[in-house]
Backbone atoms as SQL, in Angstrom:
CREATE TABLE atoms (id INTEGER PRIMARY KEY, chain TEXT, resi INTEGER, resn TEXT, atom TEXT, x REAL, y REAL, z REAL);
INSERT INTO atoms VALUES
  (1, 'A', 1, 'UNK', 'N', 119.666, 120.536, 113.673),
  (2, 'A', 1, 'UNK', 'CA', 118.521, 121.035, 112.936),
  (3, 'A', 1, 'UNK', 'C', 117.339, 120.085, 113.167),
  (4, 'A', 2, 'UNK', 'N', 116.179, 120.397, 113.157),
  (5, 'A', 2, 'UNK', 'CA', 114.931, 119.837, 113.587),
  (6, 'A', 2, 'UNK', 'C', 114.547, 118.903, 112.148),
  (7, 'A', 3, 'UNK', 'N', 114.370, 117.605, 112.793),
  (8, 'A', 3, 'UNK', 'CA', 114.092, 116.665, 111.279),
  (9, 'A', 3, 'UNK', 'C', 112.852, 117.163, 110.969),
  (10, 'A', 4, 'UNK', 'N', 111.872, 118.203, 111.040),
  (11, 'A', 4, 'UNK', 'CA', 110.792, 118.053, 110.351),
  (12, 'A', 4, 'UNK', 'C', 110.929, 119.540, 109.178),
  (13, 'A', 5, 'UNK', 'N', 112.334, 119.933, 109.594),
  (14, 'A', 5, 'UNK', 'CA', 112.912, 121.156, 108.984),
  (15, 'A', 5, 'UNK', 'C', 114.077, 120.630, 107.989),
  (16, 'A', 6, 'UNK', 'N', 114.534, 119.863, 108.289),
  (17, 'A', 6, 'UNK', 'CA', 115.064, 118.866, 107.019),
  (18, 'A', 6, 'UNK', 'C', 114.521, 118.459, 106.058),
  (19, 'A', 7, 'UNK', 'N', 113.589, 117.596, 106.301),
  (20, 'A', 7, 'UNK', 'CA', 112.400, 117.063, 105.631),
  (21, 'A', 7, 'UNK', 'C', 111.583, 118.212, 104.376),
  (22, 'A', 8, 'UNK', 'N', 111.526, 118.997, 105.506),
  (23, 'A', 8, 'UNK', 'CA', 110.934, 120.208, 104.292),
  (24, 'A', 8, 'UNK', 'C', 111.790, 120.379, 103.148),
  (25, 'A', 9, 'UNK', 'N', 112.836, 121.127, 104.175),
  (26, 'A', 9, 'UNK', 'CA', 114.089, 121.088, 102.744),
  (27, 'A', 9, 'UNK', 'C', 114.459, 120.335, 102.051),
  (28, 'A', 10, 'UNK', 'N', 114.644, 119.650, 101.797),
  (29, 'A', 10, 'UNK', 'CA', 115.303, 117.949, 101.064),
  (30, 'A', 10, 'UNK', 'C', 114.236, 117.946, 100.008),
  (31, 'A', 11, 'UNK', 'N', 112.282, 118.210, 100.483),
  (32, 'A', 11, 'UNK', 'CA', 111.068, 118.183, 99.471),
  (33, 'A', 11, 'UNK', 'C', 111.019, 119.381, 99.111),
  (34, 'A', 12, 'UNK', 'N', 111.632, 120.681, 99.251),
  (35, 'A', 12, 'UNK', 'CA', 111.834, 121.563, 98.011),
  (36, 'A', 12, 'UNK', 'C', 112.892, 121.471, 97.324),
  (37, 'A', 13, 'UNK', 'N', 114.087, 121.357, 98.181),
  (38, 'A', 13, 'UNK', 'CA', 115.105, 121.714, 97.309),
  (39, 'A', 13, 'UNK', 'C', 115.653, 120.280, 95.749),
  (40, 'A', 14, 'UNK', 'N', 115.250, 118.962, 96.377),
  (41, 'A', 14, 'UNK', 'CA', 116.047, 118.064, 95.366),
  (42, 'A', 14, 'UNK', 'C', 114.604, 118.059, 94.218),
  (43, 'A', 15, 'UNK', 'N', 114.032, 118.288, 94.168),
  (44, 'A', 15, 'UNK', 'CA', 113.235, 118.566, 92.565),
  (45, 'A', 15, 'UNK', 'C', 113.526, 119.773, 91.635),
  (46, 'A', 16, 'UNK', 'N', 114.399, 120.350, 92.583),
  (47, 'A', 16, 'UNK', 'CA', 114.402, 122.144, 92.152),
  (48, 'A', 16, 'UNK', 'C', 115.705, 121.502, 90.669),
  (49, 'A', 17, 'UNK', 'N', 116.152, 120.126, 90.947),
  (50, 'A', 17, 'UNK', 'CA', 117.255, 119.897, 89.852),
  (51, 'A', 17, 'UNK', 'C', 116.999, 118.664, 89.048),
  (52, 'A', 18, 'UNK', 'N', 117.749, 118.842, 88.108),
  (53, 'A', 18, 'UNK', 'CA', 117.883, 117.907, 86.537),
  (54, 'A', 18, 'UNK', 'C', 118.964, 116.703, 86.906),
  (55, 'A', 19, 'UNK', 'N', 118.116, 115.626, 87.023),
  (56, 'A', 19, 'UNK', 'CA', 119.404, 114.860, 87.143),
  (57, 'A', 19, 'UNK', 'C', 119.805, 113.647, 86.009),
  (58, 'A', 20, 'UNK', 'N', 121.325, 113.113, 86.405),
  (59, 'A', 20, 'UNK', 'CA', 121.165, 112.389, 85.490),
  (60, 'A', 20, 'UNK', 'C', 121.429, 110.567, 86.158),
  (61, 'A', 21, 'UNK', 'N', 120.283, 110.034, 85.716),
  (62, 'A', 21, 'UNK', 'CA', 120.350, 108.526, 86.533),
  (63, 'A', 21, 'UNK', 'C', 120.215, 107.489, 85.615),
  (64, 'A', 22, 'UNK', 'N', 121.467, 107.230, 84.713),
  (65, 'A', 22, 'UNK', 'CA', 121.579, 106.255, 83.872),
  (66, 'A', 22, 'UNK', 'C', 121.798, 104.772, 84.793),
  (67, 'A', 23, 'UNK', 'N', 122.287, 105.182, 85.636),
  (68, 'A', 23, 'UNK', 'CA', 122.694, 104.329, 86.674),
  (69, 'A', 23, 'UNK', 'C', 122.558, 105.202, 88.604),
  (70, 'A', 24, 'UNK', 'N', 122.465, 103.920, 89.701),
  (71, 'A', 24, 'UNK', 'CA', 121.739, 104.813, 91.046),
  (72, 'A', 24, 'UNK', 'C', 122.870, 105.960, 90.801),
  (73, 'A', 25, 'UNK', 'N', 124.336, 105.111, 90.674),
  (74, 'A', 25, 'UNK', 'CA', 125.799, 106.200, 91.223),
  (75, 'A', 25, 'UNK', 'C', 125.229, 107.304, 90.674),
  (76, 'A', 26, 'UNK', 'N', 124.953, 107.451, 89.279),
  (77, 'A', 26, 'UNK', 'CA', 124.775, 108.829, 88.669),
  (78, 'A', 26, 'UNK', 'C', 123.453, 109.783, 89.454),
  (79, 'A', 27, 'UNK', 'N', 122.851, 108.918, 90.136),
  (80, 'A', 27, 'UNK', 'CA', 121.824, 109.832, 90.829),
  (81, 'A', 27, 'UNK', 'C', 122.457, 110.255, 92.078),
  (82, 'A', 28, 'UNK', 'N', 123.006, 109.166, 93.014),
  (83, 'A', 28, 'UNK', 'CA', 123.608, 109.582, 94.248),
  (84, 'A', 28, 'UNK', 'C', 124.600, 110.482, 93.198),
  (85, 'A', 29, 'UNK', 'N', 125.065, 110.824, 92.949),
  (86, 'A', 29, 'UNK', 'CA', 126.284, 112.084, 92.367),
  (87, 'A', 29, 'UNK', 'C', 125.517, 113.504, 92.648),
  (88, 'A', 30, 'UNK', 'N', 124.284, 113.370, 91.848),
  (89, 'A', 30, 'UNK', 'CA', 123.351, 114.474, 91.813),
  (90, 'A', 30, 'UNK', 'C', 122.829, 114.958, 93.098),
  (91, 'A', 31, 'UNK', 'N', 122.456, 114.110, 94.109),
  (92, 'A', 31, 'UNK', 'CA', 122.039, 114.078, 95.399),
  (93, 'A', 31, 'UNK', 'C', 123.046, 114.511, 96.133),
  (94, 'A', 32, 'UNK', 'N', 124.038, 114.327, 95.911),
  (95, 'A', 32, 'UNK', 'CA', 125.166, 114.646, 96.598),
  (96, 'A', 32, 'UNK', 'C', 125.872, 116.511, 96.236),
  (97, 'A', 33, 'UNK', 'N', 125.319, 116.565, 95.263),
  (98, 'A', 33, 'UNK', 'CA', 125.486, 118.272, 94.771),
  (99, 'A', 33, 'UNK', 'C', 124.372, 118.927, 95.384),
  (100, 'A', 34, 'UNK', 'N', 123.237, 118.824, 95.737),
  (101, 'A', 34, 'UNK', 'CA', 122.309, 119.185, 96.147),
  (102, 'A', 34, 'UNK', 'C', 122.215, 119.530, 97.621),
  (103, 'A', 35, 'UNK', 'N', 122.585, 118.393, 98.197),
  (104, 'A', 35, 'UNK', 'CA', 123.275, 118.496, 99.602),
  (105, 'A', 35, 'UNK', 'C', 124.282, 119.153, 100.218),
  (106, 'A', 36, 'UNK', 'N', 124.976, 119.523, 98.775),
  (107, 'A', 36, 'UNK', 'CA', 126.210, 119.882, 99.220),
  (108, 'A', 36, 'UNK', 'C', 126.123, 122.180, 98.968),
  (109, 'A', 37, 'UNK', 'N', 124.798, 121.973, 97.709),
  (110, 'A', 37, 'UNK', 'CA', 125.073, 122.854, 97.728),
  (111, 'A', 37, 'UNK', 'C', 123.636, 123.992, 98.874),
  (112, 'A', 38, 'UNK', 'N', 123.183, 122.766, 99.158),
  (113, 'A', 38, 'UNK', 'CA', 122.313, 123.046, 100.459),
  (114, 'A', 38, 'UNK', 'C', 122.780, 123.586, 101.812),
  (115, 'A', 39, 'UNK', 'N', 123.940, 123.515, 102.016),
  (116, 'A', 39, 'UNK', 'CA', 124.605, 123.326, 103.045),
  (117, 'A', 39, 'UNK', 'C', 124.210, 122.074, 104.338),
  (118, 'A', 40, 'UNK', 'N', 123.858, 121.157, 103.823),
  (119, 'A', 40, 'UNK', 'CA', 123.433, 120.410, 104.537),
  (120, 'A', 40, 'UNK', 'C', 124.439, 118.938, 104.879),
  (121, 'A', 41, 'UNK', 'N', 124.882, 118.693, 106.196),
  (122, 'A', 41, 'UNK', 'CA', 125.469, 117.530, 106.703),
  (123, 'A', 41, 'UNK', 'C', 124.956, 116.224, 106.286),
  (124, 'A', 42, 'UNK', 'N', 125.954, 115.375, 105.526),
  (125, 'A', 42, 'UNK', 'CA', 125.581, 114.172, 105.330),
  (126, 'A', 42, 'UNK', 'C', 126.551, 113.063, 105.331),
  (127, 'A', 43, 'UNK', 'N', 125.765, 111.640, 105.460),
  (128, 'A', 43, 'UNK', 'CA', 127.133, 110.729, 105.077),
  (129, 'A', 43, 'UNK', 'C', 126.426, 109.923, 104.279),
  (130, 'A', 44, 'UNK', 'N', 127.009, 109.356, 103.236),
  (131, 'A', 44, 'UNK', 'CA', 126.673, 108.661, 101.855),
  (132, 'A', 44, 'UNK', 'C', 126.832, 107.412, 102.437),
  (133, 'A', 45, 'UNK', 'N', 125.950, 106.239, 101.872),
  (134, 'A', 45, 'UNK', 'CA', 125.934, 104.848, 102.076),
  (135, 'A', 45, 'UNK', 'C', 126.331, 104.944, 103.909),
  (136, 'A', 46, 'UNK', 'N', 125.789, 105.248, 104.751),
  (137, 'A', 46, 'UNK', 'CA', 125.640, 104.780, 106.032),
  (138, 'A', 46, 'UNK', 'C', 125.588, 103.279, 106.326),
  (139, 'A', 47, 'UNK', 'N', 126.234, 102.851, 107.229),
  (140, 'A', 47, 'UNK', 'CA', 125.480, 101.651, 107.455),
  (141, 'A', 47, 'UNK', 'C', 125.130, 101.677, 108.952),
  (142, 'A', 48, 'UNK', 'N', 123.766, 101.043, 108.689),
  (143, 'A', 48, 'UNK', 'CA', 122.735, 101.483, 110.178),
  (144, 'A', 48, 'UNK', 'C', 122.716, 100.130, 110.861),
  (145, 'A', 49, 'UNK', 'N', 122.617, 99.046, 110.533),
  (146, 'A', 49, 'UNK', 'CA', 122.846, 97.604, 110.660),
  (147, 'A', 49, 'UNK', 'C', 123.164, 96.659, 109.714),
  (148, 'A', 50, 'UNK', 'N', 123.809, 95.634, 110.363),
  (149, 'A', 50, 'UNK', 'CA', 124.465, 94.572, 109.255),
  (150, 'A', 50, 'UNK', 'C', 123.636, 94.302, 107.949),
  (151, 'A', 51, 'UNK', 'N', 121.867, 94.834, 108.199),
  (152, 'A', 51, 'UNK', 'CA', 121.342, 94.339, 106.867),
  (153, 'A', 51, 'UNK', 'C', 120.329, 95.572, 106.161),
  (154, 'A', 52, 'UNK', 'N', 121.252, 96.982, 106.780),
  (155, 'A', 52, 'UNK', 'CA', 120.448, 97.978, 106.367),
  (156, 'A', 52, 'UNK', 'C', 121.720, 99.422, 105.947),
  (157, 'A', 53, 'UNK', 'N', 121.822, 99.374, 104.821),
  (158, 'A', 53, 'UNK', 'CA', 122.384, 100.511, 104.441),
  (159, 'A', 53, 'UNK', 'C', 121.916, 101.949, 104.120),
  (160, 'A', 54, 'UNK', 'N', 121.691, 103.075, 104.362),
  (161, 'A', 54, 'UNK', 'CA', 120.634, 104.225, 103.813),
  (162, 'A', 54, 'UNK', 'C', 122.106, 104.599, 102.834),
  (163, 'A', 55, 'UNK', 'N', 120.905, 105.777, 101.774),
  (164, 'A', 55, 'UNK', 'CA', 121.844, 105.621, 100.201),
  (165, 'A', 55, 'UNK', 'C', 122.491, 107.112, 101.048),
  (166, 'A', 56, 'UNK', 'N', 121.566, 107.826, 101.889),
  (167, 'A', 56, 'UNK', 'CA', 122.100, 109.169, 102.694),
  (168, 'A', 56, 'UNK', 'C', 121.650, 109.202, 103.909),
  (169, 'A', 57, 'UNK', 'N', 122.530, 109.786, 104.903),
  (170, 'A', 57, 'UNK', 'CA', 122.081, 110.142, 106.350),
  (171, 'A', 57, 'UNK', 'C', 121.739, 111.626, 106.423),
  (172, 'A', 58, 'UNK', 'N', 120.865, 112.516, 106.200),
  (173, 'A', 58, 'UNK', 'CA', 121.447, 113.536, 106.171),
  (174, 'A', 58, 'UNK', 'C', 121.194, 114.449, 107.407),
  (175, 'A', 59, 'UNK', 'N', 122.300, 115.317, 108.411),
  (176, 'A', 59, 'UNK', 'CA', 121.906, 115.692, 109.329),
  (177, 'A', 59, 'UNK', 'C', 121.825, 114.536, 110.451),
  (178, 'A', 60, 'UNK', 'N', 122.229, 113.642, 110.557),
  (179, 'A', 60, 'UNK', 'CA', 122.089, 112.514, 111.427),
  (180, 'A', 60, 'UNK', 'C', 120.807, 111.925, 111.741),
  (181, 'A', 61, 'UNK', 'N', 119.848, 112.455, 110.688),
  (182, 'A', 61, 'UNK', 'CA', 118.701, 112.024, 111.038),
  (183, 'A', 61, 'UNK', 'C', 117.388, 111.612, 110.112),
  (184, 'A', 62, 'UNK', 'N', 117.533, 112.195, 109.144),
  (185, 'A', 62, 'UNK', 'CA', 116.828, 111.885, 107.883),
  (186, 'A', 62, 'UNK', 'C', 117.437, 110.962, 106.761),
  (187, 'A', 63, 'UNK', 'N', 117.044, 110.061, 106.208),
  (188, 'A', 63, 'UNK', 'CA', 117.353, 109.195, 105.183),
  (189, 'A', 63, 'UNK', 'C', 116.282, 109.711, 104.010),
  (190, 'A', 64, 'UNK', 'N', 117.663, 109.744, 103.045),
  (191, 'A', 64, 'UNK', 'CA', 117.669, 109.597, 101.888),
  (192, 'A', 64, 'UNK', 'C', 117.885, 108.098, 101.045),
  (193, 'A', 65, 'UNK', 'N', 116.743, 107.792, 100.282),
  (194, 'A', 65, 'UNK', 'CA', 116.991, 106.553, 99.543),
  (195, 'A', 65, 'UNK', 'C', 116.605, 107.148, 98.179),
  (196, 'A', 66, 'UNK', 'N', 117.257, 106.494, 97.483),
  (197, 'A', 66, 'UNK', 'CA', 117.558, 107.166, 95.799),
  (198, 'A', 66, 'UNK', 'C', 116.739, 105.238, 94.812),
  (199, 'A', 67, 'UNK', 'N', 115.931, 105.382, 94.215),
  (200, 'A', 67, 'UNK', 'CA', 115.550, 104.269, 93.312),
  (201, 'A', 67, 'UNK', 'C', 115.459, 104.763, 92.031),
  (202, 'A', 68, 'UNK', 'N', 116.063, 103.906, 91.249),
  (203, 'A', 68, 'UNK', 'CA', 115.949, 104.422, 89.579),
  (204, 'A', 68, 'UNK', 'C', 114.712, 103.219, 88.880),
  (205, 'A', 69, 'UNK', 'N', 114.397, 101.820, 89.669),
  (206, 'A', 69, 'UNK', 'CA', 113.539, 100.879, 89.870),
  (207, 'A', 69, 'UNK', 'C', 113.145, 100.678, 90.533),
  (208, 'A', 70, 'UNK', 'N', 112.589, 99.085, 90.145),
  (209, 'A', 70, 'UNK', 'CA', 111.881, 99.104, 91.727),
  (210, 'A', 70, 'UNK', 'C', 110.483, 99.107, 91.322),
  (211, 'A', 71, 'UNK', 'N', 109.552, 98.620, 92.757),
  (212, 'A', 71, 'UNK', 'CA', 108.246, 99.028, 92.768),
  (213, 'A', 71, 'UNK', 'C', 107.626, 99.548, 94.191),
  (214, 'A', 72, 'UNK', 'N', 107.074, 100.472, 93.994),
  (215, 'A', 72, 'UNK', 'CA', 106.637, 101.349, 95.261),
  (216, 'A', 72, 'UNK', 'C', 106.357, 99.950, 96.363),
  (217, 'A', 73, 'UNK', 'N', 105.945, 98.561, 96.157),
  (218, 'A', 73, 'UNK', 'CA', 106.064, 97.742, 97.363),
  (219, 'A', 73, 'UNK', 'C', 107.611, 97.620, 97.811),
  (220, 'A', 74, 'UNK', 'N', 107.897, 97.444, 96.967),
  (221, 'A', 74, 'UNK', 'CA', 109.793, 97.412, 97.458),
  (222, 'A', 74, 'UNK', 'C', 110.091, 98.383, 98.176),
  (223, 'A', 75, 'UNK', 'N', 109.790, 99.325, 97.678),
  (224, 'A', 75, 'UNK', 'CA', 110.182, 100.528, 98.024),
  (225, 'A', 75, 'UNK', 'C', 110.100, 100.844, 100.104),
  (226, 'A', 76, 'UNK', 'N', 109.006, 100.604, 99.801),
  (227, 'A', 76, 'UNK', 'CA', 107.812, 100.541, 101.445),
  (228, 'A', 76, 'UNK', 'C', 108.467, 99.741, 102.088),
  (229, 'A', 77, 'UNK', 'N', 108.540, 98.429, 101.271),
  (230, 'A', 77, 'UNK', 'CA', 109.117, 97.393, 102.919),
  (231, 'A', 77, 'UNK', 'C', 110.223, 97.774, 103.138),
  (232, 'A', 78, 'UNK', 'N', 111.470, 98.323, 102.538),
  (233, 'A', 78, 'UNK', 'CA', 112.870, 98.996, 102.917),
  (234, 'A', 78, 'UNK', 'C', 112.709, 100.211, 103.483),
  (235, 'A', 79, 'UNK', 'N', 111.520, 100.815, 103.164),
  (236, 'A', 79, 'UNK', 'CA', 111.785, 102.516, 103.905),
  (237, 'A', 79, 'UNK', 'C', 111.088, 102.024, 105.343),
  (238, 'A', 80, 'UNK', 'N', 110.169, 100.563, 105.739),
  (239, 'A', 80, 'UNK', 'CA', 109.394, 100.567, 106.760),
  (240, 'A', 80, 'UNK', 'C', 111.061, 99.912, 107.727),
  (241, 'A', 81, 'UNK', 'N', 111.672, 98.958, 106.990),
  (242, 'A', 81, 'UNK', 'CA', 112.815, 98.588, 107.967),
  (243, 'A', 81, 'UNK', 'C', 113.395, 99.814, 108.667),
  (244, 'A', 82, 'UNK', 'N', 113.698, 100.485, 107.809),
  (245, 'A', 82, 'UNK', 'CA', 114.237, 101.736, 107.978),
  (246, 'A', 82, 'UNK', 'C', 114.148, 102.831, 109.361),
  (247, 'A', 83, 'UNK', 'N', 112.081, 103.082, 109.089),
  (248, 'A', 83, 'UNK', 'CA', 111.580, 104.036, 110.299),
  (249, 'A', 83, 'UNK', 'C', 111.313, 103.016, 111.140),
  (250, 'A', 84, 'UNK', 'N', 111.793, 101.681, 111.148),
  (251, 'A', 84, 'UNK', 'CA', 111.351, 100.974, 112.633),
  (252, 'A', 84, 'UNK', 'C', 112.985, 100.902, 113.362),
  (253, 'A', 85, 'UNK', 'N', 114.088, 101.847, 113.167),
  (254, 'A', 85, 'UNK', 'CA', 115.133, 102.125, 113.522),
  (255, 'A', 85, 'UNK', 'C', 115.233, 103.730, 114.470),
  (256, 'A', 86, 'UNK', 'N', 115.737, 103.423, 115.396),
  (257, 'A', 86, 'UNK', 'CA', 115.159, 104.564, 116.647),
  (258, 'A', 86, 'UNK', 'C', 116.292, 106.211, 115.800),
  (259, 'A', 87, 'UNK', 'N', 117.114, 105.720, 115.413),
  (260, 'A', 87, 'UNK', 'CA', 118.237, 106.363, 114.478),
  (261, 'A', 87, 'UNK', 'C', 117.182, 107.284, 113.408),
  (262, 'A', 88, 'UNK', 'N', 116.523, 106.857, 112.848),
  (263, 'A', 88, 'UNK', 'CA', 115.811, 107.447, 111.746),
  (264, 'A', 88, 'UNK', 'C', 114.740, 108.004, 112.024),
  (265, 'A', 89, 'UNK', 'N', 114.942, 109.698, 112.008),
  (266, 'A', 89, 'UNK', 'CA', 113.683, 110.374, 112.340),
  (267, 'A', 89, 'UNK', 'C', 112.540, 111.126, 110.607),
  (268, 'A', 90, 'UNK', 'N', 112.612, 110.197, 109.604),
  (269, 'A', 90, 'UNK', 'CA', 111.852, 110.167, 108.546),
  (270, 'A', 90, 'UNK', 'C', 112.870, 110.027, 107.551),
  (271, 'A', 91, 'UNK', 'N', 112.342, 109.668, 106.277),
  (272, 'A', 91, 'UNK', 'CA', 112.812, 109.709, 105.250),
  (273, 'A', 91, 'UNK', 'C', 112.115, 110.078, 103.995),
  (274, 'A', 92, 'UNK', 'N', 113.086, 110.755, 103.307),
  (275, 'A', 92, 'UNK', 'CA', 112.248, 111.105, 102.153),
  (276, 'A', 92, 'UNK', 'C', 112.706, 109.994, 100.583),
  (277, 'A', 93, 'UNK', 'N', 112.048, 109.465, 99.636),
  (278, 'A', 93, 'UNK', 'CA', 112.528, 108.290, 98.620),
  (279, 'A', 93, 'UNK', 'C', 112.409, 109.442, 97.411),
  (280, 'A', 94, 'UNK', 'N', 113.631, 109.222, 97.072),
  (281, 'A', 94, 'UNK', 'CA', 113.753, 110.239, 95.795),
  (282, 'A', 94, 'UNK', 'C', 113.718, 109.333, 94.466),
  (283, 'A', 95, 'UNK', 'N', 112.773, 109.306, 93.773),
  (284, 'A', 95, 'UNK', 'CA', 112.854, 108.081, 92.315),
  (285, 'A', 95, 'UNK', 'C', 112.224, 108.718, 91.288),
  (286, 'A', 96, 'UNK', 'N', 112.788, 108.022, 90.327),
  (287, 'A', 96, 'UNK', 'CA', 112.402, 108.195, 88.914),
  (288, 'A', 96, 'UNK', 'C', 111.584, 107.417, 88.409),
  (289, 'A', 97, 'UNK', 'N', 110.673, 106.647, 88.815),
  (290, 'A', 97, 'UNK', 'CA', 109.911, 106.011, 88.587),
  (291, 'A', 97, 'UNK', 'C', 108.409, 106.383, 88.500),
  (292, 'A', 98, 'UNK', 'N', 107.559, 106.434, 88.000),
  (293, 'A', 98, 'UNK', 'CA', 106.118, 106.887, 87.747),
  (294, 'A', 98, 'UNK', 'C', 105.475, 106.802, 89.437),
  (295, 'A', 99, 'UNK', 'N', 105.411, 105.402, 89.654),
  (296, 'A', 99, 'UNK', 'CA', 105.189, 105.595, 91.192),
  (297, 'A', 99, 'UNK', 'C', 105.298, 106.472, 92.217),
  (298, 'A', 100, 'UNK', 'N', 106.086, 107.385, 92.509),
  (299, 'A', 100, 'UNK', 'CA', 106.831, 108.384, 92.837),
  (300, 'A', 100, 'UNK', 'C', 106.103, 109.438, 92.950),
  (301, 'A', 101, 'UNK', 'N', 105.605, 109.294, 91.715),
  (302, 'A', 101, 'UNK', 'CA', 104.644, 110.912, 92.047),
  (303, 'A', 101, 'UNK', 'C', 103.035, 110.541, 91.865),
  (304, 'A', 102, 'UNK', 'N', 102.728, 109.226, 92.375),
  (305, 'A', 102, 'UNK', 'CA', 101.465, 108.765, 92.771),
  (306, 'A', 102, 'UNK', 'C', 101.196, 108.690, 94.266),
  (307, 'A', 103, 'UNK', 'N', 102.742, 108.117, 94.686),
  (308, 'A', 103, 'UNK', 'CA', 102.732, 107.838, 95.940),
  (309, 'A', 103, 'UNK', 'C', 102.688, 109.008, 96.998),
  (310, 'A', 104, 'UNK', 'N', 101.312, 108.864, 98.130),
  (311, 'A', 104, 'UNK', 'CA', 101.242, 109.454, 99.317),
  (312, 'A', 104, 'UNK', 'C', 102.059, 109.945, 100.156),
  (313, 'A', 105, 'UNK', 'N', 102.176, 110.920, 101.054),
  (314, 'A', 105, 'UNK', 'CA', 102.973, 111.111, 101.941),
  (315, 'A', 105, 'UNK', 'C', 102.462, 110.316, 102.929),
  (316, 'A', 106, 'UNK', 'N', 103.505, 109.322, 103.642),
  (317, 'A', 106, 'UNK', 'CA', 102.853, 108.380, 104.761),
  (318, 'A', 106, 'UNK', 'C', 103.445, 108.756, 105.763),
  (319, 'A', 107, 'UNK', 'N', 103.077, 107.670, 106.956),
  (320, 'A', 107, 'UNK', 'CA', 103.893, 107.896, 108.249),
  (321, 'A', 107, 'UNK', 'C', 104.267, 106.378, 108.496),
  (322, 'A', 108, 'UNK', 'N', 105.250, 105.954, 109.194),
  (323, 'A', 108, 'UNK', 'CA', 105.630, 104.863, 109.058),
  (324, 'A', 108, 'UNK', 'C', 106.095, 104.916, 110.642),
  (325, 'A', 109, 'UNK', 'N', 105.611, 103.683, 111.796),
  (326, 'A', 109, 'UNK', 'CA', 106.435, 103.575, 113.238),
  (327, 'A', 109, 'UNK', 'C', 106.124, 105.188, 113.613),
  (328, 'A', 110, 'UNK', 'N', 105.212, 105.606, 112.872),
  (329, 'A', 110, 'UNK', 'CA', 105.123, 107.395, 113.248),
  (330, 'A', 110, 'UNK', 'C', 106.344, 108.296, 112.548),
  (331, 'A', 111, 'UNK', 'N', 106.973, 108.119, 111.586),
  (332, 'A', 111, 'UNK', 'CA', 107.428, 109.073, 110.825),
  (333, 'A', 111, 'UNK', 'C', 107.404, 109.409, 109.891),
  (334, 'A', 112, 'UNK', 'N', 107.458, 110.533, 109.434),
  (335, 'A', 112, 'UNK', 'CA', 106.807, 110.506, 107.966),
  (336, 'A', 112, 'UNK', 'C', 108.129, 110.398, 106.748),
  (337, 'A', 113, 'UNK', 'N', 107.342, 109.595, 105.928),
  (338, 'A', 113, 'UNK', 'CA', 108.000, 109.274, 104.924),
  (339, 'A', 113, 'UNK', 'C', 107.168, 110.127, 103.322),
  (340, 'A', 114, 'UNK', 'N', 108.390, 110.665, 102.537),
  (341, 'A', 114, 'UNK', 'CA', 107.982, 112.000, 101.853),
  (342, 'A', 114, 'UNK', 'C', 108.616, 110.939, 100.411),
  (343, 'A', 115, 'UNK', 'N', 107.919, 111.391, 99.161),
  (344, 'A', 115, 'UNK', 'CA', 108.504, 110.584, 98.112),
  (345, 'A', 115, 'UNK', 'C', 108.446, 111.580, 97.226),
  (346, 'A', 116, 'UNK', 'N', 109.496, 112.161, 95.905),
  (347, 'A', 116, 'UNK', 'CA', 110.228, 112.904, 95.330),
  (348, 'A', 116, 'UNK', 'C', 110.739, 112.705, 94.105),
  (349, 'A', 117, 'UNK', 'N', 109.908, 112.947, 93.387),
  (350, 'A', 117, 'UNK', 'CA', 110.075, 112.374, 91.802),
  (351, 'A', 117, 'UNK', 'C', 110.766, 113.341, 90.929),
  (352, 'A', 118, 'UNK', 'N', 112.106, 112.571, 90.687),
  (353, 'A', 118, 'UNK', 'CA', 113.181, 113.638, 90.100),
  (354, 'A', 118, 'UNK', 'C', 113.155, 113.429, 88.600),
  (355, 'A', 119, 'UNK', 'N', 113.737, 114.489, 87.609),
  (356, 'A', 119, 'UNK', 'CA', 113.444, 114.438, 86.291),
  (357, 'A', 119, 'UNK', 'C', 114.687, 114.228, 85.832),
  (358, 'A', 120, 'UNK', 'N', 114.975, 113.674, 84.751),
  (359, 'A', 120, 'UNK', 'CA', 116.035, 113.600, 84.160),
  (360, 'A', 120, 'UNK', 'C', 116.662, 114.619, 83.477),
  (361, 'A', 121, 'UNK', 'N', 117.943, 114.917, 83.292),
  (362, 'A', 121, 'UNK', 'CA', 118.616, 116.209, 82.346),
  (363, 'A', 121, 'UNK', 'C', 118.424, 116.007, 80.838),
  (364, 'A', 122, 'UNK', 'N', 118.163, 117.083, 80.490),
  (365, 'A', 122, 'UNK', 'CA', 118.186, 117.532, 79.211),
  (366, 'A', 122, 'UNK', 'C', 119.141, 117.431, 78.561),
  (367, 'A', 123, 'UNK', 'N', 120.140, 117.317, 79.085),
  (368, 'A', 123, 'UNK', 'CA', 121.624, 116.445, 77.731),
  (369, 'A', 123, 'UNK', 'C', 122.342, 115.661, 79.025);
């Protein structure tokens, strides 16, 4: 599948849900239903190099990173390690954090990086 057709999907479909992120696991759980009920290929906690883990691969080509903290600089210098990896054709940062839905759609090493501000469940 074409990463810029991933990308799309991943920025409609994971807001379309309620999640619950008392903790990341409880968000990767949620991310992981979403994906799953997307029909979309993934592998959870990848490891891309000895000092770079993505929280999702999805499709072999898009990263998923999940933050419940954090600050949008944090955020940037891990998603920039990230698109300076020939492996990673964009990523989208899914967080609960206010930042999230301030933050720009960028391009990073030339890929674009998409950010996705998820809501918490109602019970």
């Amino acid at each position: 599948m074409d990463p810029a057709l991933i990308l799309r999907r991943l920025v409609i479909e994971l807001p379309r849900y309620r999640y619950s992120f008392r903790t990341e696991a409880n968000l990767h759980a949620g991310i992981t239903k979403v994906l799953y009920a997307a029909g979309l290929a993934y592998e959870h906690e990848h490891v891309a190099t000895p000092a770079d883990r993505f929280d999702f691969l999805v499709e072999g080509a898009v990263v998923i990173e999940a933050k419940i903290g954090g600050s949008l600089p944090e955020a940037m210098t891990q998603v920039n390690r990230y698109c300076a990896l020939d492996l990673v054709q964009g990523v989208v940062v899914v967080s609960t954090s206010q930042w999230a839905r301030r933050a720009p759609t960028a391009r990073m090493h030339g890929k674009p990086v998409h950010f996705v501000d998820v809501q918490r469940q109602a019970f």
